[in-house]
N, C-alpha and C positions, 0 to 999 in steps of 0.2 A: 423430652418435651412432647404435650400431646399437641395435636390439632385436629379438630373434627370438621368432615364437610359436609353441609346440608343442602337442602335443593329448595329453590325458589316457593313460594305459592304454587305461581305458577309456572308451571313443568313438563309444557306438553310431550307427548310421547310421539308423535307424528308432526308432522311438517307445514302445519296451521294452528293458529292461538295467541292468545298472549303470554309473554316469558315476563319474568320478573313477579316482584311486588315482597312482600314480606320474607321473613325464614318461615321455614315450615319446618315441622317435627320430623321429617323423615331425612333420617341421614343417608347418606350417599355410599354404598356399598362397596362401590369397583367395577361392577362387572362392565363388559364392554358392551354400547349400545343404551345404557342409564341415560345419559344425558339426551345426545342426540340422536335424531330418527338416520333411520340410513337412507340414503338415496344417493339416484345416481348423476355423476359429472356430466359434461359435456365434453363429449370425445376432443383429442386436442386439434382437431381441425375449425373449432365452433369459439370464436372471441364470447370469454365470460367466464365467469365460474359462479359456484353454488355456494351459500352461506345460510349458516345457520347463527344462530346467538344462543345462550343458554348462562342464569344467573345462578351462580352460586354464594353461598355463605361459611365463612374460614372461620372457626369459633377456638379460640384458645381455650383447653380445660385440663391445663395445667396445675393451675393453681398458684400460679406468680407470671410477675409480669415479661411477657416476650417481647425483646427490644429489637428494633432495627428489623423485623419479622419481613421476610420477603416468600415469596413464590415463585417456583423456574418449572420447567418441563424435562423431562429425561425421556429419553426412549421411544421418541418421537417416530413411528414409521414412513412420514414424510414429511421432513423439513419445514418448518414454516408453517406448518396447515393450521396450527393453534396457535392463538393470540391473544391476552388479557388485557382490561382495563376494568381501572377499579372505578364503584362507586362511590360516590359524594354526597352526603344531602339527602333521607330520603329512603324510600322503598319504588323505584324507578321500576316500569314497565315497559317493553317492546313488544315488538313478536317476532316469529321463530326468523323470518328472512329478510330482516331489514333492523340496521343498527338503533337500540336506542337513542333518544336525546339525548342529549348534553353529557356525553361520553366524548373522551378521547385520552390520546396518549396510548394507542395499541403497542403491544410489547412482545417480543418473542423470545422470552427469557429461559435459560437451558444451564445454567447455575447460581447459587448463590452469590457468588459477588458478582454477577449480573444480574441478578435478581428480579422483579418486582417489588419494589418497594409498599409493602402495606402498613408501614410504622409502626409503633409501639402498640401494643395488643395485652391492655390486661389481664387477667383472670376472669373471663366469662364474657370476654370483648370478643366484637364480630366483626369481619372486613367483606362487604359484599363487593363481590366482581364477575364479570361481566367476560364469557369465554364466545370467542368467534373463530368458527368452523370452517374454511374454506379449501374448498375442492375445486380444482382445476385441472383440467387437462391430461385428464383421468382416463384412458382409453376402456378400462373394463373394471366393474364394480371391482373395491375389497373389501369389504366386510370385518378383514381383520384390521384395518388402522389403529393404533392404539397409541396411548403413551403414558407418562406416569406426570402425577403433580404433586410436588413436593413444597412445604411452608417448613421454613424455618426462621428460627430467631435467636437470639443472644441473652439468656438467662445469668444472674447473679446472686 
């Protein structure tokens, strides 16, 4: 099964702007640091944490239809710090530190049959969603956080 991820329109690289809006042609490589800018937490003495948002697009190009298609997280360097929700409706806009509209249902999915549900995914069908970044209680930058995202589905 393939799945390809692409990055919003808009995709800022620093820590002001608007996120979201259409797919754009540039697919998402891997490297650590693509999506969001780095910056730093607030020591864990300081009530808050830091958030970022950033939209992506899950395109099946497979060439048959992916069922029951979900997304989870693996390899998470700190628990919890990534969260998805999907969009609905639309090519939706935010910016980099404050939740889109009319989102909800944040998830912290870490297997397949935990999954994210992004439903049935034709042959050249996209699911855009909506990843949020949260840093807390972070005493000293890391710069290496990472983790892995995986989309799968059930082909026939």
């Amino acid at each position: 099964m393939s799945f390809r991820f692409y990055k919003s329109e808009h995709n800022p690289t620093g820590l002001t702007g608007l996120v979201g809006g259409n797919i754009s042609s540039d697919e998402l490589s891997g490297y650590l640091g693509e999506l969001f800018a780095y910056q730093y937490a607030y020591p864990s003495d300081v009530t808050g944490a830091v958030l970022q948002y950033r939209k992506i697009y899950i395109k099946n190009t497979y060439g048959i239809v992916s069922y029951d298609t979900r997304l989870w997280f693996d390899a998470q360097h700190v628990s919890g710090q990534m969260a998805v929700a999907l969009e609905t409706g639309g090519a939706g806009l935010g910016v980099v530190n404050s939740a889109p509209a009319g989102l909800s249902g944040w998830a912290y999915p870490e297997s397949y049959t935990g999954g994210f549900r992004l439903g049935d995914l034709n042959n050249g069908a996209t699911a855009a969603v909506w990843l949020r970044q949260t840093l807390a209680n972070i005493e000293t930058p890391n710069p290496y956080t990472s983790l892995r995202i995986y989309v799968g589905g059930i082909v026939e």
